[in-house]
C-alpha positions as CSV (number, residue, x, y, z in Angstrom):
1,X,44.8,42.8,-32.8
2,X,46.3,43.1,-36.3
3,X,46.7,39.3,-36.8
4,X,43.3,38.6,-35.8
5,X,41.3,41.2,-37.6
6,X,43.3,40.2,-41.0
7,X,42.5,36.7,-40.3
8,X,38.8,37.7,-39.2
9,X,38.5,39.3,-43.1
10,X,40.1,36.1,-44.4
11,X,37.6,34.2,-42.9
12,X,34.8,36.1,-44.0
13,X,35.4,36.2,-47.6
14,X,36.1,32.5,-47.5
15,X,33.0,32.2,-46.1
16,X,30.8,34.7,-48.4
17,X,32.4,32.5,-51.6
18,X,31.5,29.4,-49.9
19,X,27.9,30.4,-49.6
20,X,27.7,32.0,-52.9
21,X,29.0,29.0,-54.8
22,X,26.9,26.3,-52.8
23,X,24.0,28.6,-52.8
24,X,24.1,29.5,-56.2
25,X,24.4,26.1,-57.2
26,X,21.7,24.3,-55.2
27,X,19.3,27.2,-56.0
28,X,19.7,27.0,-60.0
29,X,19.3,23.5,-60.0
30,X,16.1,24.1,-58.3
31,X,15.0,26.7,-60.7
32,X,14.3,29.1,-57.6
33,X,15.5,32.1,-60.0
34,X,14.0,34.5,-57.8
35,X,15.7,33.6,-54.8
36,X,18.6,32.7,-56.7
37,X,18.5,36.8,-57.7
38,X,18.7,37.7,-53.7
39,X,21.2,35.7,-53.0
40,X,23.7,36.9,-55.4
41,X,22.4,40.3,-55.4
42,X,23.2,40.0,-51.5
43,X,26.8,38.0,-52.2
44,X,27.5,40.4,-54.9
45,X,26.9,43.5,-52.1
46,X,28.7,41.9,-49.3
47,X,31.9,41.6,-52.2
48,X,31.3,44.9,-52.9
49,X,32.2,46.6,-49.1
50,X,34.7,44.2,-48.6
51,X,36.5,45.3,-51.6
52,X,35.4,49.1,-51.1
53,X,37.2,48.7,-47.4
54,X,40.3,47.2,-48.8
55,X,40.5,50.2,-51.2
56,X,40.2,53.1,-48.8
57,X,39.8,53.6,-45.1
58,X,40.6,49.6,-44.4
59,X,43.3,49.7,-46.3
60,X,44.6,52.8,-45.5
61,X,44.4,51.9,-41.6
62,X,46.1,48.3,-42.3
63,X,49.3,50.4,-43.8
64,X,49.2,52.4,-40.4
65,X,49.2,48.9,-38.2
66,X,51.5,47.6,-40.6
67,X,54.1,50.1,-40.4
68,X,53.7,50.6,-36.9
69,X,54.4,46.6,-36.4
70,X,57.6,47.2,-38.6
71,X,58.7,49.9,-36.3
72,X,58.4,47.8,-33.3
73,X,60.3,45.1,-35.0
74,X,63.0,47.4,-35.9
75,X,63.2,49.0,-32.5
76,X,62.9,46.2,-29.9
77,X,63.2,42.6,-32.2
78,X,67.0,43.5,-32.7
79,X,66.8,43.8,-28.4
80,X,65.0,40.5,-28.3
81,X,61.6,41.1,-27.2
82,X,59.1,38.8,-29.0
83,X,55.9,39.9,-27.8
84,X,54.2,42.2,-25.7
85,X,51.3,41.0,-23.5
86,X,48.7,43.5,-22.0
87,X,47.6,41.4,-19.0
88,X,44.8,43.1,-18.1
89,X,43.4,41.7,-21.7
90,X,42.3,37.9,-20.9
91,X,42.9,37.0,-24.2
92,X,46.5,37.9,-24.1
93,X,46.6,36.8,-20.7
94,X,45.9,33.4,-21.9
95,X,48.3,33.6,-24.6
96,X,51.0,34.6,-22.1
97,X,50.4,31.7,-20.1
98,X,50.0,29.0,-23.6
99,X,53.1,30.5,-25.1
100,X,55.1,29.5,-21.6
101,X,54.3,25.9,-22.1
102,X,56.5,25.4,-25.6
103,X,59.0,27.0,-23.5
104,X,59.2,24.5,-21.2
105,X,58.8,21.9,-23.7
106,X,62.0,23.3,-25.5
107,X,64.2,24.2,-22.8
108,X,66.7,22.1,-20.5
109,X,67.9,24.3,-18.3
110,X,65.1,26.6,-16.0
111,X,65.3,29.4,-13.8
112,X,62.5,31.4,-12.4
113,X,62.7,34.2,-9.9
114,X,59.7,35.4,-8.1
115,X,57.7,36.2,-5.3
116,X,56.2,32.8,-4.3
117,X,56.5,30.8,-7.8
118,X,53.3,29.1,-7.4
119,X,52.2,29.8,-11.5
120,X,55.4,27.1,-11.9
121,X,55.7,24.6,-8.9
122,X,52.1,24.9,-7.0
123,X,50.2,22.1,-8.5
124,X,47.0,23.8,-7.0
125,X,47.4,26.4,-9.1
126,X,46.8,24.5,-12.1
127,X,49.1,26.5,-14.6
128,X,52.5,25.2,-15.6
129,X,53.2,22.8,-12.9
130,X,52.6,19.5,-15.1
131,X,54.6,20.3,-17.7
132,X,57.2,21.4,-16.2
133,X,57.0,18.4,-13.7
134,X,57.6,16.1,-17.1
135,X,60.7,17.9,-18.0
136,X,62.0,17.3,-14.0
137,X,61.3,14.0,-14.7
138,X,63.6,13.8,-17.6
139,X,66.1,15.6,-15.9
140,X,65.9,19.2,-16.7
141,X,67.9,21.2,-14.2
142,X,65.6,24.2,-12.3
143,X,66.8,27.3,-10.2
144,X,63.9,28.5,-8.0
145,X,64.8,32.0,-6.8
146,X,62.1,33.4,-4.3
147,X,61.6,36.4,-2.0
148,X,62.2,35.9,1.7
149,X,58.8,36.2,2.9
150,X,60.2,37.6,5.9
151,X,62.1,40.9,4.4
152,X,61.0,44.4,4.6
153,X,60.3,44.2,0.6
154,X,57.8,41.6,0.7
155,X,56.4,42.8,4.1
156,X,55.5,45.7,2.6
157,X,54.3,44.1,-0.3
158,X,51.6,42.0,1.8
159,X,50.4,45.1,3.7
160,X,49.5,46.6,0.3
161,X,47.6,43.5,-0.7
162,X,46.2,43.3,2.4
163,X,47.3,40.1,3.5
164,X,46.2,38.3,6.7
165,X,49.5,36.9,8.8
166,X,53.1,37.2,8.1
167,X,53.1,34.7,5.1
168,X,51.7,35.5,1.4
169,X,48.7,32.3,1.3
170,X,50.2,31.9,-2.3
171,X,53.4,30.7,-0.6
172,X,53.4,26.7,-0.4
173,X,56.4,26.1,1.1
174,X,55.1,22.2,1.0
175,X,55.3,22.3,-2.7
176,X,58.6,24.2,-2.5
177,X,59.9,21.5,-0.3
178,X,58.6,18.6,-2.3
179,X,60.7,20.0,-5.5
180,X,63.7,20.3,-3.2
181,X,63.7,16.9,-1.6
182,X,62.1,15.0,-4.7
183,X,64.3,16.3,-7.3
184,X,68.2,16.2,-7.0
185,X,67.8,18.9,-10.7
186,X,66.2,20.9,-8.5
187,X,67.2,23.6,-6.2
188,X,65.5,26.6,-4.4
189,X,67.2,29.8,-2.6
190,X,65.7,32.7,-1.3
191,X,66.6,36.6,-1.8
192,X,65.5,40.2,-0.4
193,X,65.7,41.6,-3.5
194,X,63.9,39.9,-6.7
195,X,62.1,43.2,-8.2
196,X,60.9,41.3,-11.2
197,X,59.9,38.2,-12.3
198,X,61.8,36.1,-14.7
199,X,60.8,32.2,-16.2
200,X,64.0,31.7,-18.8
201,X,65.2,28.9,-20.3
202,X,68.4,28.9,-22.5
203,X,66.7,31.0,-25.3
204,X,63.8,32.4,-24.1
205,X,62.4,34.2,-21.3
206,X,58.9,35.8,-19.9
207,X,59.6,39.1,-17.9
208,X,56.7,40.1,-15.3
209,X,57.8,43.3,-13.4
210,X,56.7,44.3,-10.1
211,X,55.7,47.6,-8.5
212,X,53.7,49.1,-5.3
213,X,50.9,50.4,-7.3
214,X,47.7,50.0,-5.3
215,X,44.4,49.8,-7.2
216,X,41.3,49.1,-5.2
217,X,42.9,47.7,-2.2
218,X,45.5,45.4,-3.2
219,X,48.4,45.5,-5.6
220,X,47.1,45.4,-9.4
221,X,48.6,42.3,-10.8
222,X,47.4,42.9,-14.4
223,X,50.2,44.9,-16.1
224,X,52.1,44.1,-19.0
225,X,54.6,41.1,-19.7
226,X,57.6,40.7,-22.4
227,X,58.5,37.6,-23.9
228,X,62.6,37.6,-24.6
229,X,64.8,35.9,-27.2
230,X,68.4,35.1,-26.8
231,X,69.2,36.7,-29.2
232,X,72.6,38.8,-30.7
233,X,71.7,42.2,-32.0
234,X,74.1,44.7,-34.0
235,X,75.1,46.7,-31.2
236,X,74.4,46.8,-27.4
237,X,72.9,43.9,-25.4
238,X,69.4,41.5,-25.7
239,X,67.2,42.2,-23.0
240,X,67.1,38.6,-22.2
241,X,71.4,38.4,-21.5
242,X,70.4,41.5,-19.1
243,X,68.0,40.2,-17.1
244,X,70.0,36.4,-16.9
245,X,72.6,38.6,-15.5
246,X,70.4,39.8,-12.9
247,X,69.1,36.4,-11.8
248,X,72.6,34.8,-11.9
249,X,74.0,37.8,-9.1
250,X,71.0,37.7,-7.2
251,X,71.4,33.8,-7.3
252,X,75.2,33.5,-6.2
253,X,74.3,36.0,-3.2
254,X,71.0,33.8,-1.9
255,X,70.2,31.9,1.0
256,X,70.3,28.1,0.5
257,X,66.4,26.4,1.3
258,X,67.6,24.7,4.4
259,X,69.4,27.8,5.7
260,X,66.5,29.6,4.9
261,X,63.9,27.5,7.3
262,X,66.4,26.5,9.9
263,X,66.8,30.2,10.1
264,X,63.4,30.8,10.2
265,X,62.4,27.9,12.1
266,X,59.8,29.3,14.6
267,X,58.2,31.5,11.7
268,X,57.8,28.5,9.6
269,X,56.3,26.1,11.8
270,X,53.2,24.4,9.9
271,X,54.3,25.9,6.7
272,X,57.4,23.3,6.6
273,X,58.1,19.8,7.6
274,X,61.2,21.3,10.4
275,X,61.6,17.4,11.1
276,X,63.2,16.8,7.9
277,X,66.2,19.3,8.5
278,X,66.7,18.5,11.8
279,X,68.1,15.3,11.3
């Protein structure tokens, strides 16, 4: 919010010295003194709040947001967290979802943890999916850690979003499956207990959590997100070394993909090509 209104009052005196010089120029060559009077008594006004803003309330708010941005730095940027997205803002929605992509573009080794990972590897779902397909194809390593669709967690889960069936639709096991067979970088294991969602690579991460609050219905997905840096602060531990910590245990104790459907076999008929593993 503070970035873009300082840039929004950049903008707009740019703009009002832009017209005031053209203007004012065109208009005396004209000799339309008259009109040339309006428009620089109008510039001249315009200069006048902007300047009166900057020299009380304005200004006086700025130093508030200013301070308050310090603060944040000083208490959480030592920790690692970057950024702060309020998803139930579509702007910053957005921006969560365009500052993944450099992420991926920067990265070499991926691991995600989540509930059906279909932002990352569902093409349908028209997100991340083709970049991070490039960087597959250039031999980036990726851990895909999902929830068992089958444990009490994620039953639970799908009876608070209502879900019709005993899979979450946003599940495609086919897409799953094509990453596992297609991509010898890339391998897939599943867990009961993911409680978060984590997109890292080896210096940066995007944190989604999960909880069982029901809004309208269903689960409300719009919460907040934290982008992490690796980062080493004074004291303590980053953020970003915690949470790698809790994928890496959760991802030593997980079952292997074709456990996982050979296990499930009956369940997963449809969902899966069973052929594949049964040779």
């Amino acid at each position: 919010m503070l970035k873009r209104l300082i840039k929004f009052k950049l903008l707009v005196e740019g703009a009002v010295f832009a017209v005031q010089i053209s203007a004012l120029t065109v208009l005396s060559a004209l000799h339309k003194w008259k009109t040339f009077g309006i428009v620089a008594f109008l510039v001249s006004l315009i200069f006048i709040l902007i300047k009166y803003a900057d020299s009380t309330q304005f200004r006086d708010w700025l130093n508030i947001q200013l301070r308050k941005d310090l603060k944040f730095a000083e208490r959480f940027g030592e920790f690692g967290i970057a950024e702060i997205y309020n998803m139930q803002v579509r702007e910053e929605s957005n921006q969560r979802n365009a500052d993944t992509i450099p992420i991926i573009e920067k990265g070499y080794n991926f691991g995600l943890s989540g509930s059906t990972g279909a932002s990352y590897i569902d093409p349908a779902a028209h997100r991340h999916w083709d970049a991070l397909k490039k960087r597959l194809d250039e031999g980036c390593s990726f851990r895909l850690l999902l929830t068992d669709p089958f444990c009490p967690s994620k039953k639970m889960r799908n009876d608070l979003n209502n879900v019709i069936g005993n899979l979450d639709p946003k599940l495609n096991l086919f897409a799953v499956q094509h990453c596992n067979d297609a991509y010898s970088n890339f391998e897939v294991r599943f867990t009961p207990e993911t409680y978060c969602s984590v997109f890292f690579s080896e210096e940066e991460m995007i944190y989604d959590p999960y909880h069982l609050g029901q809004v309208n219905d269903r689960l409300e997905n719009y919460f907040f997100t934290l982008r992490l840096n690796n980062v080493k602060p004074v004291a303590g531990t980053n953020y970003y070394l915690q949470l790698r910590r809790h994928f890496d245990y959760l991802w030593h104790r997980a079952e292997a993909f074709e456990d996982f459907v050979i296990r499930n076999k009956s369940s997963l008929k449809g969902r899966v090509n069973i052929n594949e593993l049964d040779t």
